[in-house]
N, C-alpha and C positions, 0 to 999 in steps of 0.2 A: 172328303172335305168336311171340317167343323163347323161348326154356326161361325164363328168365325171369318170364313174362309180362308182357315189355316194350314199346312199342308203338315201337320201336327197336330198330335192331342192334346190341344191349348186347355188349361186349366179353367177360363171362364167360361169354355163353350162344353164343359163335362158337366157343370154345376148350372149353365141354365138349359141344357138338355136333361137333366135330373128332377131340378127344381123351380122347371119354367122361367124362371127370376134371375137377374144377380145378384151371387154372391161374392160378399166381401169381406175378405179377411182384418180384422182387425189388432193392431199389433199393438200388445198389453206389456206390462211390467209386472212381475210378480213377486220382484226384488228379491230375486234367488244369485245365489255367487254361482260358483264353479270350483271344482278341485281341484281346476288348473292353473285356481288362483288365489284359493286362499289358503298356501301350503302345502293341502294335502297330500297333491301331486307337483304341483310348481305355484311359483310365485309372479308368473311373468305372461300367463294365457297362449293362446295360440299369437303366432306372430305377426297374422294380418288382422288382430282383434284387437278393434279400440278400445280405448279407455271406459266407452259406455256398452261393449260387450258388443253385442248386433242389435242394441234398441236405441239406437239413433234416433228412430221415427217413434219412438211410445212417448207417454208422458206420465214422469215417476207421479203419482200422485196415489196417494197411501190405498184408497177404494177403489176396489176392481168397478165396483156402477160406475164410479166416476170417470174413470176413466172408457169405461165403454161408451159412455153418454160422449164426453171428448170427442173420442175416434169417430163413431158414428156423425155428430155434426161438421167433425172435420173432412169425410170422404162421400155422404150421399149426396147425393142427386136428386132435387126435388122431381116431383110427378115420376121419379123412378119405383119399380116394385124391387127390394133388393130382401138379400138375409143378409147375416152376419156370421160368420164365423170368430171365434175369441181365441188369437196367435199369440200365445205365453211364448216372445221370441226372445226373451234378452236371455244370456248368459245359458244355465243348465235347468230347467225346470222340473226335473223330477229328483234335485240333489237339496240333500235338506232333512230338517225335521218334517215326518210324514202325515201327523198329524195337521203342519200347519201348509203342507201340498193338497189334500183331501180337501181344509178349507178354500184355497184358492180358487181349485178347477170349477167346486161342487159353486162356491159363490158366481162363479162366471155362465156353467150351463143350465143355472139356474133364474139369470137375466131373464124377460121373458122377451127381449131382442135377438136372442142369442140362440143359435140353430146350431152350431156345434163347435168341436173342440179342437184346435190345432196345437202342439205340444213340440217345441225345440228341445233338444236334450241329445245327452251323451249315453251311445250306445255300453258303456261303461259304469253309468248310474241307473240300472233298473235291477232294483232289488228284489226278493219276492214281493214284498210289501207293496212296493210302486206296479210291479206287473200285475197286482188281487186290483189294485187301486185304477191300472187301467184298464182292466180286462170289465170291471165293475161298469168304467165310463165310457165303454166301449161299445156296452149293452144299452145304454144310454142316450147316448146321442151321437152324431157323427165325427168320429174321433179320425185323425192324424196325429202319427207321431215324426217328428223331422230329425232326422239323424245327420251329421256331421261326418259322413265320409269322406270326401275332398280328394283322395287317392287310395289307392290297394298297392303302391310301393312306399314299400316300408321304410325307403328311405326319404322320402320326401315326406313320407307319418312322422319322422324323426327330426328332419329340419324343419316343418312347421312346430313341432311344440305338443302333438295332440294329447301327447300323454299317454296312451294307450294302443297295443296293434291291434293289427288290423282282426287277424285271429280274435281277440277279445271282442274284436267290432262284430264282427260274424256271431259272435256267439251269443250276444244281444238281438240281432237283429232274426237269428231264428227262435228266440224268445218270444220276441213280439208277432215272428209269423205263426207261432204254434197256438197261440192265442185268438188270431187271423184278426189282427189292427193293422190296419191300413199304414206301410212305411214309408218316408218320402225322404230321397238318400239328396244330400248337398253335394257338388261337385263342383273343383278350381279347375279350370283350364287356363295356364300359364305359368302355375309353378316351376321357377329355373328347373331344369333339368332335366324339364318329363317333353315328351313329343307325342304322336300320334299312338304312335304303338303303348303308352300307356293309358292316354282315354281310351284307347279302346280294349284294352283290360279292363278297364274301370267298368264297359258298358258290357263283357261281358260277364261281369259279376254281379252288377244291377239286374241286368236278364236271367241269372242263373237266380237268385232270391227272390223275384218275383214284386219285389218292389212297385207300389201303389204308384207313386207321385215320383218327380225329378224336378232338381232345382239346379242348375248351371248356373250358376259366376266364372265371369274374366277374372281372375286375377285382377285386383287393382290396390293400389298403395295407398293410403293414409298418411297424411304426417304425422299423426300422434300414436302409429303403430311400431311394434319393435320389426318387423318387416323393413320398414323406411331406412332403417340404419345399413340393414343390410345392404341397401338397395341403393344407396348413398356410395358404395364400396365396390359393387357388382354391378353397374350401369347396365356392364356388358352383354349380362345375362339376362337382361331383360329388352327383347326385341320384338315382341308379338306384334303385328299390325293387324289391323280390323279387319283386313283382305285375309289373314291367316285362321284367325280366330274364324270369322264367320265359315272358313270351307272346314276348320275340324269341328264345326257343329255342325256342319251338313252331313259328312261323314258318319258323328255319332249320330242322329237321327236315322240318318238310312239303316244305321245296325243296331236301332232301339226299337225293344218289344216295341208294334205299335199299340198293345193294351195301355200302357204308360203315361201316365196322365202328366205333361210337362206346366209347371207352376212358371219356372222363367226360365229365361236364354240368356240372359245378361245381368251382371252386376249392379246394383243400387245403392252406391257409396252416396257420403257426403258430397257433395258438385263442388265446397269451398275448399274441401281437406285433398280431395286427389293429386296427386303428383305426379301417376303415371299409371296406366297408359291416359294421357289426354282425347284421346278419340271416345275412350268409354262416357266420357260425361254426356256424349251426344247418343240416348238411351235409343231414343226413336231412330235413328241412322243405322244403328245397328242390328236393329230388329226388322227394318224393312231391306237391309242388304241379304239378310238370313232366308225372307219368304221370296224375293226376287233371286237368287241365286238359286231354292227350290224349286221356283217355277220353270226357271230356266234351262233349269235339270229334267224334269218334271219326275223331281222326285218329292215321293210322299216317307212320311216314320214306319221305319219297322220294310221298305222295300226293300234290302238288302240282310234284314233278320231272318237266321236260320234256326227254328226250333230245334234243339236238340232232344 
């Protein structure tokens, strides 16, 4: 069991078993595009990606302090001990002029709030220069990097929009592990057309990389996504219930390393923008279905993991 008393390696209870404290991620803007959307690669992003990338929660305001100063007033807890970690979440964060990436990170772990580095990016943007760059901030302070897997069928790589396979994805990701940065893989559970049999591909490729951290999202729909349109056209195909979703993350837990540090279980969309599934917007319902279903199991992460 976690400090928590979670029957998972709950993210908060690794960091205040580490750091005595909580820690809390704070989620920055560091007004980086993407390839996937300014041309390079496409013009139209991935398809469940809104209009403000994944920094719904940040606040564009041009100074990384300023914004840490924001975050910070906006999530502690007086008479709490916390840290901070600085989450560069929106769009690609290592795509870009390099010199003005160095400035970013180096302004942010240089806060003296700031305990360490959490980095979103595309397993497809790390150049040598960004891997000298984060192997440097690695030695530094305590570095994550969040990668964008979502699947290992390459055909649902192709109807979201990623831009890139999987192959290529892999080939980043033992970049980053040759370097040994800590990697924290993103994964959809609901994309039309996938079932059980492909998360758990998915988990066994997670467990074959060794992958630091895990971040699960439900599938959930935006109206200001090009997802929506589809989804407009395809009702059909989208029928997940809560009852469904909650037993394929019990399954995936039971055959995830339990080394595995899980950040979440469920999606954190807009609550005004969702249009489906409507159960997800109930964050907390979903997450106590997850550890009641475990208990009732009395299964714990990683009892059903076979070391290969």
């Amino acid at each position: 069991m976690e400090i928590n008393k979670k029957r998972y390696r709950d993210f908060d209870s690794y960091f205040k078993k580490k750091y005595k404290k909580k820690i809390i991620k704070l989620p920055l803007d560091g007004g980086f595009t993407c390839p996937n959307r300014d041309g390079t690669i496409s013009d139209k992003g991935c398809i469940y990606c809104s209009e403000n990338g994944a920094g719904d929660f940040t606040n564009r305001l041009d100074d990384i302090d300023k914004q840490i100063e924001f975050q910070i007033n906006r999530l502690r807890k007086k008479d709490r001990d916390e840290g901070y970690i600085a989450f560069f979440q929106n769009f690609t964060s290592t795509y870009g002029d390099i010199n003005y990436i160095r400035y970013v990170f180096y302004k942010a772990i240089n806060n003296p709030s700031i305990m360490g580095l959490s980095i979103a990016t595309r397993a497809d943007c790390l150049t040598d220069e960004v891997l000298e760059l984060l192997d440097d901030l690695n030695k530094k302070t305590f570095l994550i990097v969040e990668l964008g897997l979502q699947s290992v069928n390459e055909d649902t790589i192709s109807f979201i929009n990623r831009g890139y396979s999987h192959r290529e994805f892999d080939k980043g990701v033992l970049k980053l592990n040759n370097l040994n940065i800590k990697t924290l893989a993103h994964l959809i559970i609901g994309l039309p057309k996938e079932d059980i049999n492909d998360y758990l591909k998915d988990v066994d490729y997670i467990n074959k990389r060794g992958f630091w951290g895990l971040k699960i999202h439900n599938l959930y729909i935006e109206d200001d996504t090009l997802i929506y349109d589809y989804y407009k056209e395809n009702e059909n195909l989208f029928t997940m219930t809560k009852d469904e979703f909650t037993d394929y993350i019990i399954e995936i837990l039971g055959k995830l390393n339990p080394s595995i540090v899980i950040q979440r279980l469920t999606g954190d969309g807009r609550y005004d923008r969702i249009v489906w599934p409507i159960w997800s917007k109930n964050k907390a319902a979903v997450l106590s279905t997850i550890d009641k279903k475990l208990k009732d199991m009395n299964l714990k992460q990683g009892d059903l993991w076979k070391e290969n």
